[in-house]
N, C-alpha and C positions, 0 to 999 in steps of 0.2 A: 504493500500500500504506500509506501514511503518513495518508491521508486517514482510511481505515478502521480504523486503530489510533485514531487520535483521537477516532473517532468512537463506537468499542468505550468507550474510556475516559470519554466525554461520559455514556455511558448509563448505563454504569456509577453513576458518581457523583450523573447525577440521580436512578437508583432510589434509593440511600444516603440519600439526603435526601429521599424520598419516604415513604422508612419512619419516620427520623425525625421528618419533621414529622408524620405520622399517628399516630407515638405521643406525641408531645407532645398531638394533640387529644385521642385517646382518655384521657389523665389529667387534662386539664385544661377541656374542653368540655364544659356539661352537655349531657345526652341527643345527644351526639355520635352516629351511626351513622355516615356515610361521607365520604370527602374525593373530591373531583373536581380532576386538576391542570388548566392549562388554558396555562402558558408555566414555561421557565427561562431567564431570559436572565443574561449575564455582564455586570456594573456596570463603568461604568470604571476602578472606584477596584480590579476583580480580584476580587471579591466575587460573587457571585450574590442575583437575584433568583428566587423561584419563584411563580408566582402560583396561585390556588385557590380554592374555593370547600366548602362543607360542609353535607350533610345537603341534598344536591339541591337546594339555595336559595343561586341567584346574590347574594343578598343577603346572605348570609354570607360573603360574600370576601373575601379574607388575601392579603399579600403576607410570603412568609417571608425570611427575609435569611439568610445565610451570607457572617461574613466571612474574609479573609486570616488576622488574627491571632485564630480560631477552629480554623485549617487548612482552613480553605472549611467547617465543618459547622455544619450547623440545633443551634443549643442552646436558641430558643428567643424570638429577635427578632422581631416582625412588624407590620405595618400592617394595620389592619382597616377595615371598616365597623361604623358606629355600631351596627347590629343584632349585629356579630358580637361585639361589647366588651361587650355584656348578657349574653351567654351563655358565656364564659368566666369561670372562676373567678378571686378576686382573687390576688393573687399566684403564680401558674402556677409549677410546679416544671420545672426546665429539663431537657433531653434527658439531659444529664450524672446528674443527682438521680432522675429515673425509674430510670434503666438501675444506678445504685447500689442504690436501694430495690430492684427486681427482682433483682440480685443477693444478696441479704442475704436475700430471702427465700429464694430455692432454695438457700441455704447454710443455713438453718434445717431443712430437710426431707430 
């Protein structure tokens, strides 16, 4: 039973961070359409890795990082391929600064 509570809670958390790092692309990826994930694995250091790609082209692929002193969440850290670093915008606003501006908007309406 222990297995499967861990297990519950593993997916849990990678969806969380599936969403996030998806809206991070969607605000900061030009002509962004879709993310593909492709691994999550857990760092030594207790952090995660999440790896992916975007816009059906393996040549756009990212590694997102989630660390400890984050609470394990995607704010906005990652590794990329050199194709992918031309297609993001400079300075990316982080998961936090999205989910603020989207806030601030539906409190305007």
């Amino acid at each position: 039973m222990k297995y499967d509570e861990k297990k519950a809670a593993e997916e849990k958390y990678y969806n969380q961070q599936k969403d996030r790092i998806e809206l991070f692309m969607k605000y900061n990826v030009k002509d962004f359409k879709s993310v593909d994930f492709t691994s999550c694995e857990r760092d030594p250091m207790g952090g995660y890795a999440i790896k992916g790609y975007i816009n059906n082209n393996k040549k756009l692929s990212f590694t997102a990082s989630a660390y400890l002193d984050e609470n394990n969440q995607f704010e906005g850290d990652y590794s990329s391929t050199e194709e992918f670093d031309k297609i993001i915008i400079k300075n990316p606003k982080t998961v936090s600064e999205i989910k603020k501006e989207e806030k601030n908007k539906q409190n305007e309406n």
